[in-house]
C-alpha positions in Angstrom: -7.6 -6.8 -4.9 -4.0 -5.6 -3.5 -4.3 -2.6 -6.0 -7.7 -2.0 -4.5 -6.8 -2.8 -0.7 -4.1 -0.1 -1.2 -5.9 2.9 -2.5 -9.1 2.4 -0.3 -6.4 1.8 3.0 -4.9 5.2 2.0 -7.8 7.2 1.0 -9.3 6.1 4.4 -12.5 4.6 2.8 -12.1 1.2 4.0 -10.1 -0.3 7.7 -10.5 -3.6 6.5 -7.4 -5.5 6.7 -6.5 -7.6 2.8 -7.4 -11.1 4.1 -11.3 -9.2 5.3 -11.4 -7.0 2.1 -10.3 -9.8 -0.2 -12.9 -12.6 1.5 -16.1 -10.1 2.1 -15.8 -9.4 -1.9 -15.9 -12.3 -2.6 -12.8 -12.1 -4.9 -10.5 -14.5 -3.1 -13.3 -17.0 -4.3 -13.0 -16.7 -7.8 -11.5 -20.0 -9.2 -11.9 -19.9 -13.6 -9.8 -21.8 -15.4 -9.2 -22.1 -19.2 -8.8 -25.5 -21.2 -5.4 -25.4 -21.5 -4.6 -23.5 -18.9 -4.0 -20.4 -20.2 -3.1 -16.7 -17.9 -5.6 -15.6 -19.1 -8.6 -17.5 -17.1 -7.7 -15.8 -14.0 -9.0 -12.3 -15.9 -11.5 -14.1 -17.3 -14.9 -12.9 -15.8 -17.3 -9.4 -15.9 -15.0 -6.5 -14.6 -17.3 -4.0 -14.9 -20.4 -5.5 -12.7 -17.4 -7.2 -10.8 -15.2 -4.9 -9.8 -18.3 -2.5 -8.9 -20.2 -4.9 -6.9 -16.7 -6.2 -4.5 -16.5 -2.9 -3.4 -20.2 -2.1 -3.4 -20.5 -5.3 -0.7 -18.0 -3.4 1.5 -20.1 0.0 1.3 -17.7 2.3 -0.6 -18.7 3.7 -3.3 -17.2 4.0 -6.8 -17.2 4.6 -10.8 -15.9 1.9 -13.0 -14.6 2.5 -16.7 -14.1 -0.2 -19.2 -13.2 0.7 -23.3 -11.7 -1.8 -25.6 -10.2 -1.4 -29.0 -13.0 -1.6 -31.5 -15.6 0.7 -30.3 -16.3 3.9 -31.4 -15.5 6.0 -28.3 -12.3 3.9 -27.5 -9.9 6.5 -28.5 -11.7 9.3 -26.8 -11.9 7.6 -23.5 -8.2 7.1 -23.5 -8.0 11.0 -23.4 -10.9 11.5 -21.2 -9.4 8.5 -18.9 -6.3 11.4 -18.1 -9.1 14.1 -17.1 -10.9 11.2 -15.0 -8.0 10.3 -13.2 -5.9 14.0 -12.3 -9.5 15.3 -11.1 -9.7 11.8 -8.4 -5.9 12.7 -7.5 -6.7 16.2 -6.7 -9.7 14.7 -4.7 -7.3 12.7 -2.7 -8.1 9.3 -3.9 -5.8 7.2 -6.1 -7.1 4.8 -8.9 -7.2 1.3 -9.8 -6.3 1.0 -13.5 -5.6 -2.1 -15.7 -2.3 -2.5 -17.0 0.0 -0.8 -15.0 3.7 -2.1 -16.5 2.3 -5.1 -18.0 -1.2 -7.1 -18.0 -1.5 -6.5 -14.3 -3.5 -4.5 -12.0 -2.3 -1.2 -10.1 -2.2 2.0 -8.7 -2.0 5.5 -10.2 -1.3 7.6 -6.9 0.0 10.9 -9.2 0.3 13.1 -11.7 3.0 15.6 -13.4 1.2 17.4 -16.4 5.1 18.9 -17.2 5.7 15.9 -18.2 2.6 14.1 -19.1 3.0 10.9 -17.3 1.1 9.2 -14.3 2.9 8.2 -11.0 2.2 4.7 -11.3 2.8 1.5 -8.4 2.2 -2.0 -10.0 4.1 -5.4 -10.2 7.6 -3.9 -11.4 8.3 -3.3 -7.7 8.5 -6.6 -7.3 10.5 -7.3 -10.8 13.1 -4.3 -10.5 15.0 -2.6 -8.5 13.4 1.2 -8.6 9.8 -0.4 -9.1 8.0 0.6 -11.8 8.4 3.7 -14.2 6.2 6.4 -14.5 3.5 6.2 -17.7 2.6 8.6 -20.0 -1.8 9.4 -19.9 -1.6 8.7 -23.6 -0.5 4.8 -22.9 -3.4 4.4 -20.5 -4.2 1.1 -21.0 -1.9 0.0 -23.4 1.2 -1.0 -21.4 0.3 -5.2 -22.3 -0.4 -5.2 -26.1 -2.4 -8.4 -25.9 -5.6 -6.7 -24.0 -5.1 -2.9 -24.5 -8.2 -2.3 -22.4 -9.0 0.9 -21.2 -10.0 0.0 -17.3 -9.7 1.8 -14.5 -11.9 2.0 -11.1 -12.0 5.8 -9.1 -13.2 5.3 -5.4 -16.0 8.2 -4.0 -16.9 7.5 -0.8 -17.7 4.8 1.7 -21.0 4.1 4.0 -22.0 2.0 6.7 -22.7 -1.4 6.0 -24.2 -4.4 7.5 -21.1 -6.9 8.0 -23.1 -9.7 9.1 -25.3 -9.4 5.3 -22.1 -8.8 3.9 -20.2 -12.1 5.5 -23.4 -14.0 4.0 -23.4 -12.4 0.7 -20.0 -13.4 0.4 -20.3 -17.3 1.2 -23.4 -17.1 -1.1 -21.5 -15.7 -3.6 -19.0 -18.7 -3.5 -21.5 -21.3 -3.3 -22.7 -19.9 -7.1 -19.3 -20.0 -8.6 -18.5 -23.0 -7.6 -21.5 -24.4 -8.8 -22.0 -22.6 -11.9 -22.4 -24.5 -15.0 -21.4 -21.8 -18.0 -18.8 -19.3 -17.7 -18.2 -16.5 -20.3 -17.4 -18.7 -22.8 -17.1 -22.9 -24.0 -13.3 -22.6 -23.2 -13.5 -21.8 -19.6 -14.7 -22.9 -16.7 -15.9 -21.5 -12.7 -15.6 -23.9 -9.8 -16.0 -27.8 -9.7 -15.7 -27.5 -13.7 -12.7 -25.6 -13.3 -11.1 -28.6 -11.5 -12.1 -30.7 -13.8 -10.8 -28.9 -17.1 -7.5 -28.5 -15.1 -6.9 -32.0 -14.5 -8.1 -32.5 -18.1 -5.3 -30.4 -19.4 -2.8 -32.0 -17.2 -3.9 -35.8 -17.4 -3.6 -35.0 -21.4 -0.4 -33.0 -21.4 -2.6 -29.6 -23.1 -1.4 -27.2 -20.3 1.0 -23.9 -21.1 3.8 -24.0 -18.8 3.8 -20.2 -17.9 0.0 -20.3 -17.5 0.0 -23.3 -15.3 2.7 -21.5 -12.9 0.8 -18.2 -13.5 -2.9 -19.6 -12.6 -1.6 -21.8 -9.5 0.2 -18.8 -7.4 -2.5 -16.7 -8.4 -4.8 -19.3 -7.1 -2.6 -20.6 -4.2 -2.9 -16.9 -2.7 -6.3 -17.0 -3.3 -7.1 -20.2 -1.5 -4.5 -19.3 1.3 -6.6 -15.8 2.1 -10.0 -17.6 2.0 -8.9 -20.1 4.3 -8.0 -17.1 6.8 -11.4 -15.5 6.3 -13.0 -18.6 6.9 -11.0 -19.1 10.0 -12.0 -15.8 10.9 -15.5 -16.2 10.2 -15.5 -19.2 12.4 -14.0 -17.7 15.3 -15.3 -13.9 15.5 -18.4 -14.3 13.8 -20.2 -18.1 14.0 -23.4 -16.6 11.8 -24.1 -20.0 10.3 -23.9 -23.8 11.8 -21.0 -25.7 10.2 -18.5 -22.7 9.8 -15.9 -24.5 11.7 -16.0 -27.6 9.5 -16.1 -25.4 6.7 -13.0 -23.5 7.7 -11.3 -26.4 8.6 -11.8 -28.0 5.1 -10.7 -24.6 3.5 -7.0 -25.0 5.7 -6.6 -28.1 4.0 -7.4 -26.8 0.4 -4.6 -23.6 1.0 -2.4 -26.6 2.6 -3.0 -28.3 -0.9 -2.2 -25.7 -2.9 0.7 -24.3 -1.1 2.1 -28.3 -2.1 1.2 -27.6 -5.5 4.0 -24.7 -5.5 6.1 -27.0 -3.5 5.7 -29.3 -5.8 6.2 -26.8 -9.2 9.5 -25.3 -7.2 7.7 -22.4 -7.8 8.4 -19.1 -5.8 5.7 -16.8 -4.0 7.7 -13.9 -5.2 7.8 -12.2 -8.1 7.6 -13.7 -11.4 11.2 -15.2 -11.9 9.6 -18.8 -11.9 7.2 -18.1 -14.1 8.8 -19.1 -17.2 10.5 -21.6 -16.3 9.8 -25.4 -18.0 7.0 -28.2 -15.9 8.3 -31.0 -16.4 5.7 -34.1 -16.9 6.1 -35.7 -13.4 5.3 -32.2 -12.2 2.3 -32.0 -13.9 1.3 -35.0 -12.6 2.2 -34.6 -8.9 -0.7 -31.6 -9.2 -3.2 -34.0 -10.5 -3.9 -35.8 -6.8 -3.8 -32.7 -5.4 -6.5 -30.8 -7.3 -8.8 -33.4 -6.7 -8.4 -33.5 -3.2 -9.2 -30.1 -3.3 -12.4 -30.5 -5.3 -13.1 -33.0 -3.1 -12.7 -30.3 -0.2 -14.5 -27.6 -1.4 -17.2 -30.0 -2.6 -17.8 -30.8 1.4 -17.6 -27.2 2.2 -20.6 -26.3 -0.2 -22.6 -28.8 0.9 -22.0 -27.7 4.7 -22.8 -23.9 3.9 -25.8 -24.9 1.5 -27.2 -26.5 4.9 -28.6 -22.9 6.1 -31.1 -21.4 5.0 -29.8 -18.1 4.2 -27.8 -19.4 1.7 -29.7 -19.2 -1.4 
């Protein structure tokens, strides 16, 4: 969402501030979890139909690629990829790619064919000093060996769009993943079963320490950016009863998980805590918390399930 935020603020296709973008997409909703907690369940859902419909929702326009090792037409597409993205730089328009620096998100704002390498802007410019390093168009993709996927979203153009439909869509689109009952596979889990399989892991001692850390800021962010689009909702917009109750329980669920942080002596910045050991009585300081926040969001769906035009 940052990566996206960023080229869609500078190609002038979107004036949505992060906090609007990130809530009218729906994406500060998404809330997968694995079994054991793994860093992985944060990727964990369709990019494709995904990615396309967020920015679809807030009228702009765009063309979504997605190869991974195995099919046919994987290799060419890593060489096509390069044609793709110098022809939407010359456009003016930079490009959201998968695994810029490492299995993260990011921008490629440039090119220098003399060279053969992408101007890229990921998480390195958090993690060092110059920020991250330029990448050569062959290792599109394959900068975090564990999911060499080929990814990379090139915005077009933006239209109007109906904001009120949009604000809807969005709390509708909640609603379902908190509610769902399957998700992409056995070992993971959207929503209220997401809760549950986290406390699971905890209660039982199954969790991986970096994915634990990984999955709560991730989350934490999440939570603390839905909580301002609710608020937001609330106050500028007031398109459905109950959207002051529901804000209000979504302040408490970012208060909860900005404790769970506190409470993991974890870091908003960068990824220095990441890797760093949980010890068992922080495990078990989250356990309270994530079920208040169940608890929480439980209320909140019921309160938005209330209108009508929820479906």
């Amino acid at each position: 969402m940052g990566a996206a935020h960023g080229v869609l603020s500078a190609a002038k296709l979107t004036d949505l501030s992060l906090m609007e973008m990130a809530g009218m997409t729906g994406m500060a909703f998404h809330l997968y979890m694995h079994k054991h907690c793994d860093a992985a369940a944060v990727t964990v859902y369709d990019w494709v139909g995904r990615h396309q419909s967020a920015l679809d929702r807030i009228g702009v326009l765009s063309e979504t690629y997605h190869y991974e090792p195995g099919s046919r037409t994987y290799e060419p597409a890593k060489k096509r990829a390069a044609f793709n993205i110098k022809n939407a730089i010359d456009q003016g328009t930079g490009v959201v790619a998968w695994a810029i620096d490492t299995g993260e998100f990011g921008i490629i704002y440039g090119y220098d064919d003399e060279d053969g390498v992408f101007l890229v802007d990921g998480v390195d410019r958090f993690n060092r000093p110059l920020g991250s390093d330029p990448m050569l168009y062959e290792n599109i993709g394959m900068k975090f060996p564990p999911a060499p996927f080929v990814h990379y979203q090139i915005p077009l153009a933006s239209v109007a769009f109906n904001r009120e439909q949009t604000y809807i869509d969005s709390l509708t689109f909640y609603v379902h993943e908190m509610k769902k009952g399957y998700h992409m596979s056995p070992d993971f889990q959207s929503g209220f079963l997401a809760y549950d399989i986290w406390v699971h892991s905890l209660k039982n001692d199954t969790y991986n320490p970096f994915g634990l850390r990984y999955c709560t800021i991730v989350y934490a962010e999440a939570k603390c950016f839905a909580a301002e689009y609710m608020q937001y909702l609330a106050a500028d917009w007031g398109g459905l009863k109950g959207m002051h109750d529901v804000a209000g329980n979504f302040k408490q669920v970012a208060v909860i998980y900005r404790s769970m942080m506190d409470a993991l002596e974890q870091s908003w910045d960068g990824g220095g805590d990441l890797g760093k050991k949980v010890t068992t009585d922080q495990a078990k300081q989250l356990i309270p918390y994530l079920q208040q926040a169940k608890e929480l969001e439980y209320e909140a769906v019921k309160q938005l399930e209330e209108n009508k035009e929820i479906k």
